[in-house]
N, C-alpha and C positions, 0 to 999 in steps of 0.2 A: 528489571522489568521482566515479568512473565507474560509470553505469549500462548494461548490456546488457540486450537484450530476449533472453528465452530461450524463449519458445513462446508457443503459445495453449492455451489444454484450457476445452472444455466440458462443466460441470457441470450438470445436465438442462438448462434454459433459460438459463442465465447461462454469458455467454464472458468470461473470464478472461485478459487478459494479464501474462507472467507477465518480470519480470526481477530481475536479481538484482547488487548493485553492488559495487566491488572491497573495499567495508571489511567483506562478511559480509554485508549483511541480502538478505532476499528481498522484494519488495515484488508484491502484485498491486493489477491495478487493473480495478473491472467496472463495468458502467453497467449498472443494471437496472433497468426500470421507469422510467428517464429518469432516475433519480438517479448520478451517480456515488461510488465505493467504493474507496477506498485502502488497501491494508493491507500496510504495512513491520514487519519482526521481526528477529530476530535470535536464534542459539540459547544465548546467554550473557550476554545485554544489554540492557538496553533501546535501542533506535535514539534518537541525539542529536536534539537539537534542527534540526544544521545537517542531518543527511543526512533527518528528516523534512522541512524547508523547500527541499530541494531536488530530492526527492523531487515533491513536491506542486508545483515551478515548472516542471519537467520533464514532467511524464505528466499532468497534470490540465488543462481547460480553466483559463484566464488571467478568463476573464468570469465563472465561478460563484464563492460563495464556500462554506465547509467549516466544518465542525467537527471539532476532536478528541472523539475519545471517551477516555471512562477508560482506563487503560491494564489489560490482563490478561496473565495468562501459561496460553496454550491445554493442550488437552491430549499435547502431545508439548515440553512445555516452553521452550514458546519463549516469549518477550517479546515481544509484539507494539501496535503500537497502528493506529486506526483514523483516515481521514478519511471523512468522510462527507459527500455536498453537501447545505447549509440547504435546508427547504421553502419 
């Protein structure tokens, strides 16, 4: 799976980068408040196992570690799930 970076966009205080990878999903990833925030979707799927583990070996710090969160489907219908870095 190939990942491109496709922008930045800032949400009031939270900057966001934003890419998007050749199997569909979009992934962003923000560091706020010194935590870092992962989030890979996709509009008909949930994102597999590998393109979240590669997702997360690509764009995240290598020295923190993460949790998944539950998985949801937002309000524009996507499947989405979350990394979040442990306290």
């Amino acid at each position: 799976m190939e990942i491109r970076y496709q922008r930045r966009q800032q949400i009031g205080d939270i900057s966001l980068e934003l890419y998007a990878t050749s199997t569909g999903c979009m992934i962003s990833v923000s560091n706020y408040a010194g935590r870092y925030h992962l989030s890979i979707s996709h509009e008909s799927r949930m994102p597999s196992k590998r393109e979240v583990e590669q997702s997360r070996k690509e764009l995240l710090p290598k020295t923190k570690k993460f949790k998944l969160e539950q998985p949801y489907t937002d309000v524009n219908q996507r499947c989405t799930l979350h990394l979040l870095e442990k306290s």
